[in-house]
C-alpha positions, 0 to 999 in steps of 0.5 A, a space after each residue: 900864227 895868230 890863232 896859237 894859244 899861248 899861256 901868255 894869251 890865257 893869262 891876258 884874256 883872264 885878267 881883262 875877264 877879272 877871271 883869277 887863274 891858280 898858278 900853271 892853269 894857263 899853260 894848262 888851260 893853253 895846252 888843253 884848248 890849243 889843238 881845237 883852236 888850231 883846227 878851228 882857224 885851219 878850217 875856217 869855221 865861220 861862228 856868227 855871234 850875235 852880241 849886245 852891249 853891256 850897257 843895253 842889257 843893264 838898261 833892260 834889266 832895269 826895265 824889268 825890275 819896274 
């Protein structure tokens, strides 16, 4: 399932995020998150995210500072 909250993905996600996580905390943080995952791609709840990219928000806060 491609949905299934592994300790490895945790840990993949963390590291690119530069997020460090003690030992265990991402078997932990995968068995805590795993079951409101599963529920979520079960129900195919749709969560429209606006995003902008990094570099807009950098040029806008430089607008700012002037």
């Amino acid at each position: 399932m491609p949905d299934e909250v592994t300790a490895e993905r945790v840990a993949t996600v963390a590291a690119a995020a530069r997020v460090p996580l003690a030992p265990g905390s991402a078997e932990r943080i995968a068995r805590a998150t795993g079951s409101t995952i599963s529920r979520f791609a079960s129900e195919k709840v749709n969560i429209a995210l606006e995003t902008e990219p990094s570099t807009f928000v950098v040029v806008q806060r430089r607008e700012i500072g002037r």
